[in-house]
N, C-alpha and C positions, 0 to 999 in steps of 0.2 A: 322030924327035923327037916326032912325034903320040903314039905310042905311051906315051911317057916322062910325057906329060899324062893318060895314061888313068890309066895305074899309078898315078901320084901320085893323082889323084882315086878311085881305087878304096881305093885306103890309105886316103886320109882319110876315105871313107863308112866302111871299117869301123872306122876307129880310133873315130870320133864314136858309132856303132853300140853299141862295145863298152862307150864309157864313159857310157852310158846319154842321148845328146845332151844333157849338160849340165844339170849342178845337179841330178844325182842323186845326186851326193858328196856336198854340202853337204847337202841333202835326211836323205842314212841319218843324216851327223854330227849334223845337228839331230833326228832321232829316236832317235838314242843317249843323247845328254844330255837328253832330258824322261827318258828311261826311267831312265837315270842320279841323275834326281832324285827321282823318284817313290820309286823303291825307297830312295832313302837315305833318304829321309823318312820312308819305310812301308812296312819291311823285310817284312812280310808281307804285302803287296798282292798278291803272284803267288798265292799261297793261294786271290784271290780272280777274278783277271782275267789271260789273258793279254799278253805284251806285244801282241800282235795288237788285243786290246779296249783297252787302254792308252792307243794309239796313236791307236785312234778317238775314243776320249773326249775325249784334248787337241785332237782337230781337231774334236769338235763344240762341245769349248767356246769356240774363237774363232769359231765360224760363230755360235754364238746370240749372244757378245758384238758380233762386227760387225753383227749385227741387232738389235743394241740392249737385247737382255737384260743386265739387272744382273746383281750376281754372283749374288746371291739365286734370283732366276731359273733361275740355271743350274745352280744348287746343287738344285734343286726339280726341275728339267728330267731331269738326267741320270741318276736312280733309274728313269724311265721308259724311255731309249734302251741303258740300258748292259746288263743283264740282268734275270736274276729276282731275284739275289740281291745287297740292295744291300749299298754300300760302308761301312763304319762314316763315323761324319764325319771324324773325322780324316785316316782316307785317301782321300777327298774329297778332304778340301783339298789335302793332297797333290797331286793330280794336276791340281785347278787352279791354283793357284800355279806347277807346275813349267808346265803347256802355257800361261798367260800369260808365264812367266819365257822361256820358251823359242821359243813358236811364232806367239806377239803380244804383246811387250811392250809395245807401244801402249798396253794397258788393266792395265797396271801402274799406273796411277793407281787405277783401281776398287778393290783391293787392300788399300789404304790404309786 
């Protein structure tokens, strides 16, 4: 019977293992739909960033908005963190709009 408790406890480490211990699903889904939105907004943004730099941008734009940066701010901000070569404004916005719509809508007010 001891045994039958190992096994089972050894499944569950790797099942948990495998599925990333949780809310790493949820995690890619929500980095699926920023990318989802970015591009449908601004069908040539890969021209300029990968999804990889995409990805960081929406999550530096809520780290400066939970630190209290305006939008303006972050709109100023992120020509400096994202590369050499900046974004046109449009797809700027783009990419905050979708990582507020997406990855903190808390400051879907700011938006407005």
């Amino acid at each position: 019977m001891r045994w039958r408790a190992t096994v089972v406890l050894a499944a569950s480490v790797a099942l948990l293992g495998s599925c990333g211990g949780g809310g790493t699903g949820a995690s890619r889904a929500a980095d699926q739909e920023f990318l989802n939105s970015v591009y449908g907004q601004a069908p040539d943004i890969s021209s300029y960033r990968t999804s990889t730099q995409l990805l960081s941008l929406g999550e530096a734009i809520c780290q400066d908005l939970e630190s209290g940066a305006s939008v303006e701010e972050v709109g100023d901000r992120l020509p400096l963190v994202e590369g050499s070569v900046a974004l046109p404004p449009a797809d700027l916005g783009a990419v905050i709009s979708a990582a507020v719509a997406v990855f903190c809508p808390r400051f879907h007010k700011l938006l407005s």
